[in-house]
C-alpha positions as CSV (number, residue, x, y, z in Angstrom):
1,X,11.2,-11.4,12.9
2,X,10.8,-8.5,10.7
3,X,11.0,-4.9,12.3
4,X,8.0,-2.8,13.6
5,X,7.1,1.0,11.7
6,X,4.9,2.6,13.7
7,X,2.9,6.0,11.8
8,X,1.6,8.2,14.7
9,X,-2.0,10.0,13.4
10,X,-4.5,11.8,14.4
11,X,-8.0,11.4,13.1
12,X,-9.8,14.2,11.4
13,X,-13.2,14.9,13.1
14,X,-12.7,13.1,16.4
15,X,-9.0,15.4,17.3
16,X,-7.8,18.6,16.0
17,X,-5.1,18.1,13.1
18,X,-2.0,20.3,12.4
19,X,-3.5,23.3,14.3
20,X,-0.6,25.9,13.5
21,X,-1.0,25.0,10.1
22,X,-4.7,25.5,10.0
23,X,-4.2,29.3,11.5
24,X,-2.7,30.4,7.8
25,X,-4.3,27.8,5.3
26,X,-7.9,27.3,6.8
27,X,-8.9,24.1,8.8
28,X,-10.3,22.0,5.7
29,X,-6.9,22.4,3.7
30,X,-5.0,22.1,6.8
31,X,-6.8,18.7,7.2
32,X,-6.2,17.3,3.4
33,X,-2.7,17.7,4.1
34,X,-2.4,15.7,7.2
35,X,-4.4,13.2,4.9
36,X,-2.5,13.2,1.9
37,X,0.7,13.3,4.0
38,X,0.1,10.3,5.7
39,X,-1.4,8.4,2.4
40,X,2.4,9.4,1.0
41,X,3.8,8.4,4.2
42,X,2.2,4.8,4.5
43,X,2.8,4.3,0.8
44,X,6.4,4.6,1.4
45,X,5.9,2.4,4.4
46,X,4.0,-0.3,2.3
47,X,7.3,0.0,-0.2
48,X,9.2,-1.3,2.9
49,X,7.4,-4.7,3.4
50,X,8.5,-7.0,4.2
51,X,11.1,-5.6,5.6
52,X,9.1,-3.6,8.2
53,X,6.0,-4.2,9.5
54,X,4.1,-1.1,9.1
55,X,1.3,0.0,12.1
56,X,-0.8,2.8,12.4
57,X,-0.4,4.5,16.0
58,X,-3.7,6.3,16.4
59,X,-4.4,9.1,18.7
60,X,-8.1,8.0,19.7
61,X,-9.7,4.6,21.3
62,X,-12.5,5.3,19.5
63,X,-13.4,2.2,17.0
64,X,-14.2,4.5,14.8
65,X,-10.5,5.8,14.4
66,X,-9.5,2.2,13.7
67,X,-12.0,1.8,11.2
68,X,-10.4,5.2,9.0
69,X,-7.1,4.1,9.4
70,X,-7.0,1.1,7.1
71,X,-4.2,-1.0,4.8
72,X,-2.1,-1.8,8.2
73,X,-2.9,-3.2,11.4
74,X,-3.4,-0.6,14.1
75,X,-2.9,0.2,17.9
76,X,-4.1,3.3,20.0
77,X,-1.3,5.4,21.2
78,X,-2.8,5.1,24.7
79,X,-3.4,8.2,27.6
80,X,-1.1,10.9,28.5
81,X,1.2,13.4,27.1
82,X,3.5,13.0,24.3
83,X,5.9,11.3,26.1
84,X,3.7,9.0,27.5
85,X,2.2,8.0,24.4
86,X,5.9,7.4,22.5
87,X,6.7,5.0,25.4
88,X,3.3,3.2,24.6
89,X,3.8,2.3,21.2
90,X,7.7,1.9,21.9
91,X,7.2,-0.7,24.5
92,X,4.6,-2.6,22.9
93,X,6.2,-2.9,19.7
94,X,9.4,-3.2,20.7
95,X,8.7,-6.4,23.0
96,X,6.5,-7.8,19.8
97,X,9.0,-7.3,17.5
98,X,12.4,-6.2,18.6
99,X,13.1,-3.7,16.5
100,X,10.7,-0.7,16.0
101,X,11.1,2.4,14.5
102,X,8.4,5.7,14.9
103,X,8.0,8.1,13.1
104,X,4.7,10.8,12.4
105,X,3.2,11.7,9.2
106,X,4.5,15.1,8.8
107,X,8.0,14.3,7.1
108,X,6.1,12.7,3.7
109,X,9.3,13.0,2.1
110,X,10.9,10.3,3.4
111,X,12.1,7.2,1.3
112,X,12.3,3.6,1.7
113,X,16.0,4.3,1.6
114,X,16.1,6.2,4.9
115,X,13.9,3.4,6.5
116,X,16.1,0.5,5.5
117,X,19.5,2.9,6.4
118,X,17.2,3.1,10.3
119,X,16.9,-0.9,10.5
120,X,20.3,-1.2,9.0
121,X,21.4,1.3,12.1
122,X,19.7,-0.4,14.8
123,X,21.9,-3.9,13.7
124,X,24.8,-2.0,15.2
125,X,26.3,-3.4,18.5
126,X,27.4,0.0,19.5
127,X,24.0,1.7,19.0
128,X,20.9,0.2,20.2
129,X,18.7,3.5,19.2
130,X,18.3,5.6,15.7
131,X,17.9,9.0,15.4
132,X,16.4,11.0,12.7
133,X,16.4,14.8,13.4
134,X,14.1,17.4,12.2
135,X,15.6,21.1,10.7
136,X,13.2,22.4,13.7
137,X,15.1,20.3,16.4
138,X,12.8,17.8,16.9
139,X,13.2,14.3,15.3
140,X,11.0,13.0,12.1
141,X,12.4,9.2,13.2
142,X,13.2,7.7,16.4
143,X,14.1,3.8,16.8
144,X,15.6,0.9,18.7
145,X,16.1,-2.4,19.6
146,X,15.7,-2.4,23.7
147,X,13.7,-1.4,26.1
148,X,13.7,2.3,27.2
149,X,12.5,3.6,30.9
150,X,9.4,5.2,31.1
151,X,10.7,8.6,32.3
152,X,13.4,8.9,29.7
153,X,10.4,9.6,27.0
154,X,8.6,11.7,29.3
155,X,11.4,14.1,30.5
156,X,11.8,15.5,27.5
157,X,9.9,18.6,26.4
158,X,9.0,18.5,23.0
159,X,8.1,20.6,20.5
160,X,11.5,22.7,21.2
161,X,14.6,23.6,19.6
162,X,16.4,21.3,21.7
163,X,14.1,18.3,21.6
164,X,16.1,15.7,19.7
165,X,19.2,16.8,22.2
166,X,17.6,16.5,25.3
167,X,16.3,12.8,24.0
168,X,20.0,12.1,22.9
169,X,21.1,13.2,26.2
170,X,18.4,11.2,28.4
171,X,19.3,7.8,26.4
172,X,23.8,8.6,27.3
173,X,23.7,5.9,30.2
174,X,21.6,3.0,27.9
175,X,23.8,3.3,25.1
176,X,24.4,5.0,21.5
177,X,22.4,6.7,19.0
178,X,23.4,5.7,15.5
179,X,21.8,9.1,12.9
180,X,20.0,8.9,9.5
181,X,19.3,12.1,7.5
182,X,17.5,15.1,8.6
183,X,14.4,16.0,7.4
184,X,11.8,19.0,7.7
185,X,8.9,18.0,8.9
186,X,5.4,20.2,8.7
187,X,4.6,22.1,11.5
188,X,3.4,25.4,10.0
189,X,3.3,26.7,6.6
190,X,6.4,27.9,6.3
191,X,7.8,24.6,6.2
192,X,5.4,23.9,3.6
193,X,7.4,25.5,0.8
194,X,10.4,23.2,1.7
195,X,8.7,20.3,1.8
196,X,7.2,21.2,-2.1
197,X,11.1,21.2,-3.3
198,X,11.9,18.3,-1.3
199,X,9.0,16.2,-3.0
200,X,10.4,17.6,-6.5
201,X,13.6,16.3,-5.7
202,X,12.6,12.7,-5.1
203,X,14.3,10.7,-7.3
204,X,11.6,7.6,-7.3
205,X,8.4,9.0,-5.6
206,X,5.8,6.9,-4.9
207,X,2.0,8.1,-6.5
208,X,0.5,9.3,-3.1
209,X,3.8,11.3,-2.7
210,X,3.7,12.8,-6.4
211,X,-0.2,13.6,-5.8
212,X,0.7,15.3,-2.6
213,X,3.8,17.3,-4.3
214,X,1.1,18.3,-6.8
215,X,-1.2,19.6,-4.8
216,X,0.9,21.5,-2.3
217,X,2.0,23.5,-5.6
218,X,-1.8,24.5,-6.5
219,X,-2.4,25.4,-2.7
220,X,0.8,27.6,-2.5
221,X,-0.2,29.0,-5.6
222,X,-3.5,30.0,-4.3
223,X,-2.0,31.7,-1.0
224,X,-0.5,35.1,-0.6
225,X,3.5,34.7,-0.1
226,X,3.0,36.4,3.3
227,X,0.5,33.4,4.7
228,X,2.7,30.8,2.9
229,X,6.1,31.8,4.9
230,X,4.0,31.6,8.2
C-alpha cells in the first residue's frame, strides 16, 4: 500500500486565495501565484509516484472545484476551521492508506527528496508523525502513520509563531515526531523574495517549478522594493 500526499487548495473564484499576498501584489497576480505554485507543487508530487499517492484536498464541495483541480484524484477538505479540516483529510487518508502526509501549496520549493526523506521518517518505530516546519513557525509538511484525536488538530491555533510547537506539544502522549527540512512557505510578499532564491537553488527543478521561478523574477521586477518586502 503506497503512502497518501494530500495538496490542500483553494479554488480561485469560488474562495479567496492568498489574501495577505493580494494586499501588496493585486488580487489577479496574487491568484497566478497560488496557481502556478500548486502546478510546481503537484508536479513534484507526480515525481513521487508511485511512491505516494498524490490527492488534491480542496476547500469547496462545489463540483465545480473538483472539476479545476485535475491530474489526481480529489477529496473536499470538509466544514469547519483549520483544524477541523486537517483532521478530515488526516483521518480519511490515513485509514485508506496508512501512511499520509499533508502538506499546502505554498512551499513550491519542495523536492521529491524531502517527500521520500517524510515516508522514509514515518517507517520509524519511535516516531509515528513527521514534521516539516516553516521559517514563520508554522509547518509546510505534517505526516503520520496512526490515528490522531480530533481535538489534538483543533487545539492548536494556527497561523502563529508557535504553531508547529503547540502541534509537537499536543501529539507528546501519542508518540514522536521524526523532522525533515524547514522550508519558507508564502504567506505575504515578503517571503516571496526567499522563495525566488530558493527556486534558483534547486538543483533538478521540475518545468512548472522553473516557470514559476521565472515568473516571480518578472513580477518582483515590476514592484517597488518597499511592496516586495511586505
Amino acid at each position: 500500500m503506497t503512502a497518501a500526499l494530500a495538496i490542500f487548495v483553494k479554488t480561485p473564484g469560488l474562495s479567496p486565495v492568498k489574501t495577505r499576498l493580494a494586499a501588496s501584489l493585486g488580487s489577479a497576480a496574487a491568484t497566478c501565484f497560488h496557481q502556478l505554485a500548486a502546478a510546481a507543487t503537484a508536479a513534484v508530487a507526480a515525481r513521487c509516484q508511485p511512491l505516494l499517492t498524490p490527492y488534491w484536498a480542496i476547500a469547496e464541495a462545489d463540483p465545480a472545484a473538483a472539476a479545476i483541480w485535475s491530474g489526481f484524484a480529489s477529496l473536499p477538505q470538509g466544514e469547519g476551521d483549520l483544524g477541523e479540516r486537517l483532521h478530515n483529510v488526516y483521518a480519511q487518508l490515513q485509514a485508506r492508506h496508512g501512511r499520509v502526509l499533508l502538506i499546502g501549496a505554498d512551499a513550491p520549493q519542495l523536492t521529491p527528496s524531502l517527500l521520500q526523506a517524510a515516508v522514509d521518517a514515518l517507517r520509524d518505530d519511535g516516531a509515528p508523525f513527521v514534521m516539516g516546519e516553516a521559517s514563520d513557525g508554522g509547518f509546510w509538511l505534517f505526516g503520520g502513520r496512526q490515528p490522531m484525536p480530533r481535538e489534538v488538530w483543533t487545539s492548536v491555533r494556527y497561523s502563529q509563531p508557535r504553531t508547529a510547537a503547540e502541534l509537537r506539544e499536543r501529539l507528546a502522549p501519542h508518540g514522536g515526531v521524526a523532522q525533515v527540512p524547514t522550508l519558507t512557505d508564502v504567506d505575504s510578499a515578503a517571503d516571496l523574495p526567499v522563495l525566488l532564491e530558493a527556486l534558483a537553488a534547486l538543483v533538478e527543478p521540475v518545468p512548472a517549478q522553473r516557470f514559476l521561478h521565472d515568473w516571480l523574477r518578472l513580477t518582483l521586477g515590476r514592484v517597488e522594493p518597499s511592496v516586495a518586502r511586505g
